[in-house]
N, C-alpha and C positions, 0 to 999 in steps of 0.2 A: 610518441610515434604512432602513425595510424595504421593499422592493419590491411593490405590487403585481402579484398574482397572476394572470396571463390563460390559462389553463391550455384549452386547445381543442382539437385533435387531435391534441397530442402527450399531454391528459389521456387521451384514450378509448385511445390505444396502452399508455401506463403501466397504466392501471386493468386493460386486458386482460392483460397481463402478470403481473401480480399476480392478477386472480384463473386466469388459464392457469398457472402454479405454484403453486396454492392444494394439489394433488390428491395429494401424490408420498410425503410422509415417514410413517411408523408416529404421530411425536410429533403431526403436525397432525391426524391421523384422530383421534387419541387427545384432542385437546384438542377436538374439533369436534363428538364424540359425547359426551362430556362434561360435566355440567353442574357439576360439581366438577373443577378446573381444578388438575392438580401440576405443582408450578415444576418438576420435572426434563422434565418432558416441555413446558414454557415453552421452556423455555431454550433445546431444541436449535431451536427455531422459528427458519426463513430470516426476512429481513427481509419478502419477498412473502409466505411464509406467512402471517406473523403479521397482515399488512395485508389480509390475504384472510378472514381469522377475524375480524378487528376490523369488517371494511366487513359480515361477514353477521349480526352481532351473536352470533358466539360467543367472543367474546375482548373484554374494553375495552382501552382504550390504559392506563388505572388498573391493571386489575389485569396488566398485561402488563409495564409500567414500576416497579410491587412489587417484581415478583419478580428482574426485573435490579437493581434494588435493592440486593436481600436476595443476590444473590448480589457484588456487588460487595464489600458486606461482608466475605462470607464467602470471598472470594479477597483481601483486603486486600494478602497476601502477595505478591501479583505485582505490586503497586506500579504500574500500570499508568495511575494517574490524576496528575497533577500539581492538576485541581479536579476536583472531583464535583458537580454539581448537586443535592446533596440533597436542599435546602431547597425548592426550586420545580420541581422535573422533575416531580414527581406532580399540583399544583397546575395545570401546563399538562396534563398527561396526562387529567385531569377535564374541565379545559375543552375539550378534542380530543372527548371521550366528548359533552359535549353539545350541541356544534355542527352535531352529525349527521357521516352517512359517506353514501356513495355513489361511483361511477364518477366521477360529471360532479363529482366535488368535488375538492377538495385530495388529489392521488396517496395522497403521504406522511402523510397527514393521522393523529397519535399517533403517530411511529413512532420512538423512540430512537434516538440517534446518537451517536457520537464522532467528536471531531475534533483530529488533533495538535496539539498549543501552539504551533506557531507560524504557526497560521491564526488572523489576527483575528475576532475575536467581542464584540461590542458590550455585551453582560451578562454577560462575565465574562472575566479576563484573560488577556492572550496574552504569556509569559514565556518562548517559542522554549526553556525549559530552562534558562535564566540570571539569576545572579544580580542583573545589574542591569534586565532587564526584570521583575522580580519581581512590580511593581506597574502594570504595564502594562491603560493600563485604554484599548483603542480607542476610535476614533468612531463605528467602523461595523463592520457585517459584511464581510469579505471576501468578493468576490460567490461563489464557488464554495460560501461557506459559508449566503449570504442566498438562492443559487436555493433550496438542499434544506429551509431555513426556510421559506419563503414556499412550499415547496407543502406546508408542515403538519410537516416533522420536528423530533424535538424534541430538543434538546441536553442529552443524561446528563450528559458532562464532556469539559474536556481534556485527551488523553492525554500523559503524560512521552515522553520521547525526550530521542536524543543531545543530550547540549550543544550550540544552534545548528547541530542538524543535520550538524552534522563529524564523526563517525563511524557505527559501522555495530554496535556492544554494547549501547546505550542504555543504559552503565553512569554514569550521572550523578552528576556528586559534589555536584551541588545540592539535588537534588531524592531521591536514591537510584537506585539499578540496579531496572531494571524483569526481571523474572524470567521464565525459558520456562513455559509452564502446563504442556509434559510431562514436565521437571524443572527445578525450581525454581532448581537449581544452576549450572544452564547458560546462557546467552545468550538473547534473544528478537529478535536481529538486529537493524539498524535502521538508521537513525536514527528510523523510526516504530514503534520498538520497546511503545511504550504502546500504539496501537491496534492492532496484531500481539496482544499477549495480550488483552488486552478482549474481545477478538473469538473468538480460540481459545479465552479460557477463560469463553466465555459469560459475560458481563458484558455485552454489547451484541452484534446480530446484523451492523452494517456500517459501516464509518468512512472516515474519509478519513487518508491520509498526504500525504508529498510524497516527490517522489525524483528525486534530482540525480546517486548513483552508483551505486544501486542500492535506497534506503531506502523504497519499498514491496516492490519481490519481493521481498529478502533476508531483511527479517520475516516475510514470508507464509511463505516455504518454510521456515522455520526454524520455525515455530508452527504448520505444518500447516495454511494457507489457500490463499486466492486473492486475487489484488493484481495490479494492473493497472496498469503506468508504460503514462501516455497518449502518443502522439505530440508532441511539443512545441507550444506554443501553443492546443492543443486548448480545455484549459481557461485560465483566467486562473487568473494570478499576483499579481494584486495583493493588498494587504493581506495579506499572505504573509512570513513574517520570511524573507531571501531570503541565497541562498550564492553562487549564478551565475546570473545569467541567461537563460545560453546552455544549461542543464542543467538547471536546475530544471522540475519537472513536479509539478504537485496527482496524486493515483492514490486511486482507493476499494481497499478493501479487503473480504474476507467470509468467508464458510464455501462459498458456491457462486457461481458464475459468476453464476448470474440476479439476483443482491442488485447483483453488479457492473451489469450491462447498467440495472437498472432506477436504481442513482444516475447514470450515465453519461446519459441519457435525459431526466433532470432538469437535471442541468447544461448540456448539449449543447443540447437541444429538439429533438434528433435524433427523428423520428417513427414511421420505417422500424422495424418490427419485426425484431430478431435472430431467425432459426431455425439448426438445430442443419448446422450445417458436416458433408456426407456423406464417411465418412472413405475409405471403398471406392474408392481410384484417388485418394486424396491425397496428394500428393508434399510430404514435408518435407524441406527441408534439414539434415543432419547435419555438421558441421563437427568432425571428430574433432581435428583439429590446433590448439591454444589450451585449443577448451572441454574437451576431454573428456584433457586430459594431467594426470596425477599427481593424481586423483581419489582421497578418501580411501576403502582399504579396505571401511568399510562402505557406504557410499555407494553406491559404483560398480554392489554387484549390484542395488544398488533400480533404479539407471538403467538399465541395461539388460533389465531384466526388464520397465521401462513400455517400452521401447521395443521388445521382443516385442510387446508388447499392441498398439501401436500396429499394427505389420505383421500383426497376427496380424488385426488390426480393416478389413485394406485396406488402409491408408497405405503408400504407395510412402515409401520413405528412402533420401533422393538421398544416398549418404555423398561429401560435397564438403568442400572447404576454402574459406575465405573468404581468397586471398591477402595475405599482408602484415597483419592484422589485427592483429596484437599489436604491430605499428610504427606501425600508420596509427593506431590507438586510445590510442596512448602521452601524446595532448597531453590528454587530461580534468584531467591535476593542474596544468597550465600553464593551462587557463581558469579554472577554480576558486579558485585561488590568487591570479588576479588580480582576478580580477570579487570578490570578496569584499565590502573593503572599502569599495571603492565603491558596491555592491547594496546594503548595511548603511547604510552613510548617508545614500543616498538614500530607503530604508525610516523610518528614523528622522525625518527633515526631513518627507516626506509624512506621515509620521502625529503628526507634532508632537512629538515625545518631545525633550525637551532635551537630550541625549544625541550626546556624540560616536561613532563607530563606535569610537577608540582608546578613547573609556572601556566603552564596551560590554566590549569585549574584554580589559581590565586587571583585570576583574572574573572573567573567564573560573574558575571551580573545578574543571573534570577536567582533570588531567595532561596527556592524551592530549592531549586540545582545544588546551590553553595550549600543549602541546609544537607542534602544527600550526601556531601562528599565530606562535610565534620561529623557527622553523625556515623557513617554509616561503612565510608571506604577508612577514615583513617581514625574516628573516633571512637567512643565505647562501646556501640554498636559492631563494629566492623569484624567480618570472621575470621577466625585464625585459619592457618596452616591445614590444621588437621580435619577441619570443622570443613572446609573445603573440597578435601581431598576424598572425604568420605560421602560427601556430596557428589562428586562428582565421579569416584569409582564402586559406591555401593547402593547409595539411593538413587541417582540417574536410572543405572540398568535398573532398577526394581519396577521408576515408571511407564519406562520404558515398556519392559516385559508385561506390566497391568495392562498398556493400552493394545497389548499384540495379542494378550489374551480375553480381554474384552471383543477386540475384532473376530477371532477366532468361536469363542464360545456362544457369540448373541447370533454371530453368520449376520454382521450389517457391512453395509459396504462405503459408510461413512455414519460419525454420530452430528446430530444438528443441536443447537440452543443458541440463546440469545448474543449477539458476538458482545455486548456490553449488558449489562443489570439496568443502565439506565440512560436516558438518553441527554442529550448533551446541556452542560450547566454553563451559571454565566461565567464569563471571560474574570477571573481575578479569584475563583474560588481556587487557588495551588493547591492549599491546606487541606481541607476539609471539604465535602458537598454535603447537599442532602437529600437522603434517600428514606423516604416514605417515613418522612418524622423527625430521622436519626440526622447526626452531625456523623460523616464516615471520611477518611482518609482520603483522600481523591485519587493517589493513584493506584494504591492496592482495592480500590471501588470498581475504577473501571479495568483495570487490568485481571478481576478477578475469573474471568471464564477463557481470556484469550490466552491468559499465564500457563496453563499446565503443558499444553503443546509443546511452548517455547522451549523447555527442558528437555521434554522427549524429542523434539527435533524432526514433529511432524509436520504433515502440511495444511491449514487453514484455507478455505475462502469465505469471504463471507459480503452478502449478496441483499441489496436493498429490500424490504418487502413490507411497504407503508410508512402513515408517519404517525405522530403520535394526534390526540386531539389540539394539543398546542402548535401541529406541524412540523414537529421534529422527526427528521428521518432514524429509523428502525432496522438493524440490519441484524439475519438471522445467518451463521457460522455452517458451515458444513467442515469438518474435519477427517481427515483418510491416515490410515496405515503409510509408512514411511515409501516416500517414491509415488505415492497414489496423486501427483499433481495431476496430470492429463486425464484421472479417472474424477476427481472432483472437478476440473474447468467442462468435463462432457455433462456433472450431475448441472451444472451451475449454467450451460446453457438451457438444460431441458427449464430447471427451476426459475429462472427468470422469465421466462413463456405464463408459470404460471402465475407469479407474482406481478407482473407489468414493471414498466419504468416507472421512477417518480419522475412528476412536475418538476420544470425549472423551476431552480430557484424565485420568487420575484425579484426585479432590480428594483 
């Protein structure tokens, strides 16, 4: 059922926001003087821009939702849809066009969207990546999915991703591997590996993921965007094909910070305007010891060279350690492993699916996946009861409590490092990658600096800032104290000023 829409001062903050980013890129001038309208210069269009063109009538939501169309198409190759709306996205995209635009109307009102598979969607199915929800057809919207609805967005498709979200390649053996848009041959991180490319390779300007171990930043920074793991509980979870409870987080995803702030605003009804975080006499916290050990090669000089920029921009960098962090952060695969099967069943039962969580998972098709759930949920590996419980009522708070007292005693008002050790490997390494020599695990590899968050239940962004010399995008993490989202999306506009956009992709 869809919500009615009561859109009132948090409408007039959105509307402004959208037409306050209206002013800034070469492709919106270019579309807006324009009376003949070229999809390349569409394409690179923000989500605000394009709603700032659309509400002054130089853009329709028709011909806007074409040409992502036409490009969807013509990136087929990144595999990046598990469904495509193609049949009816234009159909609602005309209806958008003549219902009228304005401020005081519907924020989002025509504005294309992706959203991973395993956020329910009422018109069209929600298959988390698995074989046996294949035909999963909801009741309802997931509300995280029916707020951005109900103020007008319009659903392109739903993107692939890992198998039920358990790893971090989004090499699916159900569905296919979804491909990097800056080589195809490489990884596009994940588990919301599908809206990571959509997004980098202009397919759609903003989407949503989820992320439990790192499956929004990990695709951002590997596809060259920006991705925002929210605070825990921030958003709802419900109607959400779910891993943990205690970990899971819904996060948007973009090409620039302000696409973030404006779906976060919509979801939230947070009203308070973002302005840009003054970076002159800003203290970050640098945590050399964990995050910044055995970084690969090329990597490393990207990261230190944004973090010139940073000092060079004013930011004090507090270089501190986060004590114990790599001990206190060790239980994420001890909640996850437990909460699983139980979140899956309970998912299942609410949403009516006849479906045990063991037949869910007998069905599993990627290796990787199926190796995680004998090994790990129900095999020799898997933790007990107790092993659990003390995870999650004694060592939680302790990391917790580390990271409040790290914010506290350095006085930083976010700590920064590299959102992954390395950048993205080829397409079929599950197992194993290789990091400066070494044969290392692939997902406790990349998941190693996004992981510790996840359990304390803070908030991530992390923010493109170069590529490597083989041109693989670079993305460097900014992390805040619990609740601190609107104070990282204000550090994360200033810092992307000084970092630039990357390059499209090439087709």
């Amino acid at each position: 059922m869809e919500r009615t829409p009561s859109f009132t001062r948090r409408d007039f903050v959105v509307g402004g926001l959208v037409c306050a980013a209206g002013a800034g890129t070469s492709s919106f001038a270019a579309v807006k003087n324009s009376a003949h309208h070229n999809d390349a210069e569409i394409l690179e269009l923000t989500a605000t821009e394009a709603l700032h063109l659309m509400r002054s009538g130089d853009l329709t939501s028709e011909r806007y939702t074409a040409a992502l169309l036409k490009q969807c198409r013509k990136r087929h190759d990144l595999n990046a849809f598990i469904w495509l709306n193609d049949e009816h996205v234009l159909e609602a995209a005309r209806a958008a066009d003549r219902t009228g635009k304005g401020v005081g109307n519907l924020p989002l009102r025509g504005l294309p969207i992706v959203l991973k598979d395993n956020i329910d969607t009422a018109k069209a199915p929600t298959t988390a990546g698995t074989p046996a929800l294949r035909d999963n057809r909801p009741r309802a919207d997931a509300p995280v999915a029916a707020s951005l609805f109900s103020a007008g967005a319009l659903l392109l498709g739903k993107t692939n991703m890992h198998e039920l979200a358990f790893g971090i390649t989004s090499n699916n053996a159900a569905f296919g591997a979804v491909h990097n848009p800056y080589n195809l041959a490489m990884i596009p991180g994940g588990s919301s590996g599908g809206t990571a490319a959509a997004i980098a390779g202009r397919l759609c300007p903003v989407g949503l993921g989820t992320d439990t171990g790192g499956s929004v930043r990990i695709p951002a920074a590997l596809c060259g965007i920006v991705g925002l793991r929210t605070s825990s509980g921030r958003y709802s979870t419900k109607g959400v094909v779910p891993l943990s409870h205690t970990r899971d987080v819904v996060g948007p995803l973009a090409r620039v910070v302000r696409d973030l702030i404006l779906v976060d605003s919509i979801i939230t009804g947070e009203s308070a305007a973002v302005e840009p975080v003054r970076l002159k006499g800003l203290r970050l916290g640098v945590p050399r010891s964990f995050f910044y050990e055995d970084l690969d090669s090329e990597l490393s000089p990207v990261v230190e060279s944004a973090l010139a920029k940073l000092r060079d921009a004013g930011c004090i960098l507090v270089e501190a350690d986060i004590p114990d962090i790599e001990k206190l952060s060790a239980i994420s695969g001890r909640l996850s492993y437990f909460e699983c099967m139980a979140d899956l069943a309970r998912y299942l039962k609410d949403s009516g699916i006849p479906l045990t969580a063991r037949e869910v998972v007998e069905k599993i098709a990627s290796p990787d996946v199926k190796k995680v759930y004998e090994e790990s949920v129900f095999g020799p590996k898997a933790p007990t009861a107790e092993s659990y419980q003390h995870a999650l009522t004694v060592e939680r708070p302790a990391l917790q409590a580390a990271y409040r007292e790290y914010f506290r005693t350095q006085d930083v008002a976010a700590i920064v490092f590299p959102t992954t050790i390395l950048p993205a490997r080829p397409i079929g390494d599950d197992t194993d990658v290789e990091l400066n020599g070494k044969r290392l695990p692939t997902l406790l590899t990349f998941t190693h600096n996004a992981r510790p968050v996840t359990s304390a239940g803070l908030p991530g962004l992390s923010i493109p800032i170069g590529q490597t010399a083989s041109g693989l995008p670079v993305g460097l993490e900014f992390d805040g104290p619990e609740g601190a989202d609107r104070s990282l999306l204000g550090m994360g506009l200033s810092a992307e000023k000084v970092f630039g956009r990357l390059r499209a992709p090439a087709v």
